[in-house]
Phi, psi and omega in degrees: 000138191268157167292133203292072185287044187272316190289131173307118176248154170305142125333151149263145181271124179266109270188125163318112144220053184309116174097345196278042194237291174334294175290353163290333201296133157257106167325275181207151149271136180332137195024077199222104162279177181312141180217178189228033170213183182235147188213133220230152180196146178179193175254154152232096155337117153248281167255128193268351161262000169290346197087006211230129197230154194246161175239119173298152143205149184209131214229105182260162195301174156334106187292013168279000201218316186291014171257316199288351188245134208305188167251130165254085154339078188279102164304131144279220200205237209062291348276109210183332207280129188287118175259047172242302191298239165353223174004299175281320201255359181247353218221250189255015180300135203275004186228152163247125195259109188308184166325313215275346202104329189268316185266151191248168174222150180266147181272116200286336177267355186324131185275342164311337174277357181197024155188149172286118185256135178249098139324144154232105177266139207182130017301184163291124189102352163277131163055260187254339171267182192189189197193136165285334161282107156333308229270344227269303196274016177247344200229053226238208197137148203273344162309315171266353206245311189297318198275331172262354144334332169265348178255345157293296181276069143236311168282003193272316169291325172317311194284343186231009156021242202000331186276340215295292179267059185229164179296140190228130171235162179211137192229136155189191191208152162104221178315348163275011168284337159259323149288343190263083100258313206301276191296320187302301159349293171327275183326334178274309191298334213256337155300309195271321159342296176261029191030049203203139155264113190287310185229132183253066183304170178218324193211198194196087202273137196213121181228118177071012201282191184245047190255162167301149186261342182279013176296094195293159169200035157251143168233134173331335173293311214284355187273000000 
């Protein structure tokens, strides 16, 4: 059974993000050993007059490998859960945090060895991210959480172009069993929209999640 493309989604509002990939580039993180990739963090606007922004982190594969390896998006769940906290740095995250607190050692399972992994922490109000509107965090929802997931990776790709045309998965676990079919909906809807593929998703990864299992979430694009 296929997904409901009947409902109307928003546009994303595409927002200048001239310069910002550059300023995003993470030098080294604190007691960080040596890597051969590169790794970038920062904000995306979803919506400007609310204030309101989601926060990254993105850890790309080996540079000898990474223009060749799809790109992946990691949710985490809760809903409440950090995927900088959780995902990156506990889970599929190219580090690990020693004993002391301080040092970091590479996680030898880094999902990062066989795709450019996108941390997303999201709503507004998860990990880093936020909203200068209050009402933001009472009036929230998997509706609103999906839509601006969607408007974060749309201007995410703007900063990042090179990414644009690359094989696209979307990952996550708990409670993210409701964002990633959630945003794979949009992306589907907003394809088909534009008789064109805009985003070349291919697949959609779901661990522990907390969704109903008679919940369908396959559609014919996705073959």
């Amino acid at each position: 059974m296929p997904f409901n493309l009947n409902t109307d989604f928003p546009e994303a509002e595409i927002l200048s993000q001239e310069g910002l990939k550059e300023k995003n580039l993470i030098k080294r993180l604190p007691g960080q050993p040596p890597v051969s990739f590169k790794q970038y963090s920062g904000y995306v606007t979803v919506n400007e007059k609310a204030g309101r922004a989601l926060f990254y982190y993105f850890v790309e594969a080996d540079k000898n490998i990474a223009s060749k390896l799809p790109l992946l998006l990691w949710l985490n769940g809760g809903p409440g859960c950090s995927s900088l906290g959780y995902g990156a740095m506990q889970e599929l995250g190219p580090f690990r945090v020693y004993s002391d607190g301080r040092t970091l050692y590479k996680n030898e399972y880094a999902w990062n060895l066989v795709a450019n992994v996108l941390f997303l922490e999201t709503p507004a109000g998860v990990g880093f991210s936020y909203s200068k509107t209050k009402v933001d965090f009472v009036t929230g929802g998997d509706n609103k959480t999906a839509n601006d997931n969607y408007v974060f990776l749309v201007n995410w790709l703007e900063r990042f172009p090179e990414y644009k045309y690359r094989a696209f998965y979307i990952a996550g676990e708990s409670y993210a069993g409701h964002y990633v079919p959630q945003l794979a909906q949009r992306l589907l809807y907003h394809n088909l929209k534009s008789k064109s593929t805009t985003i070349y998703m291919r697949g959609i990864i779901k661990g522990r999640d907390r969704k109903r299992p008679h919940t369908p979430t396959h559609h014919p694009s996705l073959d």
